[in-house]
N, C-alpha and C positions, 0 to 999 in steps of 0.2 A: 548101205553106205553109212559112215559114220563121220565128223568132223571132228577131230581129237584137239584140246589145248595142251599143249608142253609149256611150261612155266615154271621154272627155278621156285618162285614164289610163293607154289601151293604145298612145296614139301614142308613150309609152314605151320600151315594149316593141321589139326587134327582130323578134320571131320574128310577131309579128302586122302586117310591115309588108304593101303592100300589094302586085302585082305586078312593079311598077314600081320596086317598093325602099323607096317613099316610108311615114312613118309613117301609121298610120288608125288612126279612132277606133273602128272597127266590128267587132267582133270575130269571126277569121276570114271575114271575107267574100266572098274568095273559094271559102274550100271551101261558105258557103251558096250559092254561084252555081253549082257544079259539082251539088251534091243538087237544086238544082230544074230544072238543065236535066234531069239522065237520069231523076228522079219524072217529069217532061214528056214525057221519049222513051217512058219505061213505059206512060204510058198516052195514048200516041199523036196527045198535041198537036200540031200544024202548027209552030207559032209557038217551040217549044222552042231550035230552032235563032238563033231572033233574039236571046236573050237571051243580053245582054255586059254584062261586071264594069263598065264604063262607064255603063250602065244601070239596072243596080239601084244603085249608089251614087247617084247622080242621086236615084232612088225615096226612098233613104232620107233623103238632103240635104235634101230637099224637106221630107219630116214632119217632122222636127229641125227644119228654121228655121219650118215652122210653128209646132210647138207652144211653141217657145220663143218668139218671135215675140208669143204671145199671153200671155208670163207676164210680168210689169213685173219682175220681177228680173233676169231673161233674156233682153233683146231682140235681138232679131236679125232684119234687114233683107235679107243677102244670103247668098250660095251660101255653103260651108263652105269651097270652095276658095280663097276669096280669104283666110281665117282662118287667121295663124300662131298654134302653140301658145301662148302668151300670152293671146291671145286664148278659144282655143275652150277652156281649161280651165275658164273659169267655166260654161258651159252643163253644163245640169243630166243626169246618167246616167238615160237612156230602155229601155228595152226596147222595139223596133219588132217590131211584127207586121203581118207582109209575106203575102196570100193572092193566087197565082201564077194568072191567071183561064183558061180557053181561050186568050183572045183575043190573049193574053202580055201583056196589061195587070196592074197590082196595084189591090188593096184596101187598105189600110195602117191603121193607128192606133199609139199611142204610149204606155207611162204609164210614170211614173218608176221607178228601181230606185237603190237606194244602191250611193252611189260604191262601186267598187274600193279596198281598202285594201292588198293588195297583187297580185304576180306570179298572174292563176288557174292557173297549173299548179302552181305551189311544192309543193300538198299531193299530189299523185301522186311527190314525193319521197319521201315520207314513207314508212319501212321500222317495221311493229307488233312486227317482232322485237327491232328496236333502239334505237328513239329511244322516247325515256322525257319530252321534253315534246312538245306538239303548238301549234305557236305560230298555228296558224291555226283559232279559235274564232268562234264557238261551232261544239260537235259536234254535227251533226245524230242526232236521236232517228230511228230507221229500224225499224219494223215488217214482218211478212212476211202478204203477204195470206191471206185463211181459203179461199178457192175459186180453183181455176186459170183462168186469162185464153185464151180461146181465138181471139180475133177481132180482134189485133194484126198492124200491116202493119211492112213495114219502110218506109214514106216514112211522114212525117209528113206531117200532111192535118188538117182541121178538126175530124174525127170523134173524139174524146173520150170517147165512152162508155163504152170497156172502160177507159178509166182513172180519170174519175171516180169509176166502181161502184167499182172498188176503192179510191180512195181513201174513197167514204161505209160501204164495212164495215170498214174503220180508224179510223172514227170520224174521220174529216180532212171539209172543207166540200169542193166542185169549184174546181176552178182558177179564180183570178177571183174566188174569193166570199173576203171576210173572215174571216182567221181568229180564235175569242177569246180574246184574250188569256190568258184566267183558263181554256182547257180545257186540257187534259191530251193531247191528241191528240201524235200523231207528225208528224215533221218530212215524212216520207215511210212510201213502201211499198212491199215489192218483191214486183212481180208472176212468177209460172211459167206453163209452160202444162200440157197435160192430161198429159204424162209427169213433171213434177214437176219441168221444167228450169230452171232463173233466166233470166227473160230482160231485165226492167229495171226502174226503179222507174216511177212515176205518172207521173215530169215530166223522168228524168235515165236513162243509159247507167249502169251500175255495172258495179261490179272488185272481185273479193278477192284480198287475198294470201296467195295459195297457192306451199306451193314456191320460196321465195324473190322470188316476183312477183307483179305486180297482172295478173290473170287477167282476161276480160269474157270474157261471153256471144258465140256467134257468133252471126248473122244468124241464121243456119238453123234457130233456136230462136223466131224470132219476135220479135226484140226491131229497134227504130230504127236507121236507121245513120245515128246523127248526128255531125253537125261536130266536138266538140272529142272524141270517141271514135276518128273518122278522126286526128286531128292525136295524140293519143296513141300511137295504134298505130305510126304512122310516126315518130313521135319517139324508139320503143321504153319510153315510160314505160310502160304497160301492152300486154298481150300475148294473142291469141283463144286462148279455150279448144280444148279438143275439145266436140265437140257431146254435149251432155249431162253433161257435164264438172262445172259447178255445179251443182246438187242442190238441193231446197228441203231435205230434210234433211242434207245436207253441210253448213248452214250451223249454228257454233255460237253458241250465247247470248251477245250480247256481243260479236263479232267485229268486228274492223274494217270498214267499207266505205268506198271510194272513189264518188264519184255526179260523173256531170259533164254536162253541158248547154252548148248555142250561148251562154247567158244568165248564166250564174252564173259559168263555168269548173269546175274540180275544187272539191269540199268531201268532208270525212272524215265520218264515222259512225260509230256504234255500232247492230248489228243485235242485240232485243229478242226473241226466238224465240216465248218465252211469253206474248208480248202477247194480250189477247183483243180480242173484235169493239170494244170501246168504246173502246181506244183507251190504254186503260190499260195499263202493263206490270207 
């Protein structure tokens, strides 16, 4: 399974262009091309090997001029390729969810996400020892869950249940369901497993900064190894811990966090230690 961003906004960017050089709206696309071939090799699909960065663009072209297609604000007729930037800035920011079948065929659907307002990595800039404003708001509210997570893989896959649970003893709804406005709940949650290690929140990879750097969980603790976690590491903006290196009690009241996802890109945090089950800090 993949979570794909479409976004007018990243055709900007250089660092998000596409193989070829060319700008793309799709954020990181080719590193989700690379996580769903070898999740595929892992669990020894045939068809793993068919699947080209030509391919799933294609997949995603497709829902995008659907769904837009079908909005009278946003009409669109034809492929994305024939679309110079002028053009495709009006169409609206989607998050595509992309389900990779045996057969190497997809399942797809679409729903909006608010535009990009700026660069998503800017905030893995950001040093809590020295910068005194933080120009990329709102801070995400970040609770730490009350029970450890033990049934976490590292591909992403449909199955949801170890992070929902923790998201409904945070008092937060399940992914997908509406949040209310008027609750109190947290932005996220960060899950451990049974040694008390950090291994990521409900829906995002996270980093502290430790030691002068933004540290993240390694694999081997049980946490995702997702796209813009990859693109950090090699960028050197954040850096693998040692295993067991994060701590649920290493972390202190208040500290900064880094969260990043295929979807959103980087966002900062504040972690609430004392929050209890409802949600409240």
């Amino acid at each position: 399974m993949a979570a794909v961003r479409f976004d007018p906004f990243l055709e900007t960017l250089n660092w998000n262009n596409d193989p070829e050089g060319f700008p793309s709206p799709y954020l990181l696309l080719s590193h989700q091309l690379d996580r769903l071939v070898t999740s595929s090799l892992a669990v020894q699909w045939p068809e793993a090997n068919s699947l080209t960065y030509g391919k799933l663009k294609s997949v995603c072209d497709n829902i995008v001029c659907n769904v837009n297609d079908g909005d009278s604000k946003h009409p669109l007729k034809v492929s994305l390729d024939y679309f110079c930037y002028a053009n495709i800035q009006h169409l609206c920011s989607r998050q595509i969810r992309l389900v990779l079948l045996p057969s190497g065929d997809f399942t797809t659907s679409a729903a909006p996400v608010p535009p990009l307002r700026y660069d998503p990595t800017l905030p893995s800039l950001f040093n809590p020892n020295t910068d005194s404003q933080v120009p990329w708001e709102p801070i995400l509210k970040i609770h730490i869950d009350t029970q450890p997570t033990t049934d976490t893989v590292f591909m992403k896959t449909t199955n949801r249940r170890p992070y929902d649970n923790a998201r409904v003893r945070a008092g937060m709804p399940p992914l997908g369901v509406r949040r209310d406005n008027t609750s109190n709940c947290p932005d996220d949650v960060i899950l451990y497993n049974i040694d008390g290690a950090v291994t990521e929140t409900s829906i995002c990879n996270i980093a502290f900064y430790r030691g002068g750097k933004w540290i993240t969980p390694p694999l081997t603790v049980g946490c995702i190894s997702g796209v813009f976690r990859r693109w950090l590491l090699e960028n050197n903006r954040i850096h693998e811990a040692e295993a067991n290196e994060i701590s649920r009690e290493s972390i202190i009241d208040n500290e900064w966090a880094l969260v990043f996802n295929g979807v959103m890109g980087c966002r900062l945090g504040r972690v609430h230690v004392h929050a209890g089950q409802d949600g409240n800090s």
